[in-house]
N, C-alpha and C positions, 0 to 999 in steps of 0.2 A: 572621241578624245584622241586616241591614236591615230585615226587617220591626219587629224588637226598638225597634228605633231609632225607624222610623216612630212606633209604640205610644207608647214615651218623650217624643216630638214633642208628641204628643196630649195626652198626660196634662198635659203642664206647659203646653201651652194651655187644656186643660180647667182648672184650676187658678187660672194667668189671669186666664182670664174670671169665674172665682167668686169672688173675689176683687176685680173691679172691680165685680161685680152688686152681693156686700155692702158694699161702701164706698161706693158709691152711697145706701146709705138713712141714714136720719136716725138719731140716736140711739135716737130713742124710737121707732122702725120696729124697729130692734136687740132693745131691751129686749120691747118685745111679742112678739118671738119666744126670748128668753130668753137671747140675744145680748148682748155689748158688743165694742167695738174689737178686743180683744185676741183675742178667740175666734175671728177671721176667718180669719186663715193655718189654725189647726186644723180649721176648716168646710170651708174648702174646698179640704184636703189629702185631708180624709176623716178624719181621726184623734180628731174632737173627741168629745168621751163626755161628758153633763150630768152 
């Protein structure tokens, strides 16, 4: 159960962070990778599908 937890820690810091990496870039940093705004929480959930 604690390691479970640990894991869950992780993950929503992993998350986080990928999430302030992509808001971090410009729009047209976005678009060049086929990205906009909205796709961000998706990307860096893991979930996003083109």
């Amino acid at each position: 159960m604690l390691l479970s937890l640990i894991r869950m820690i992780q993950a929503f810091r992993d998350y986080q962070r990928n999430v302030s990496e992509l808001s971090q870039l410009s729009d047209r940093e976005l678009a060049d990778i086929g990205l906009d705004r909205a796709d961000i929480p998706r990307v860096a959930a893991g979930t996003y599908t083109s």
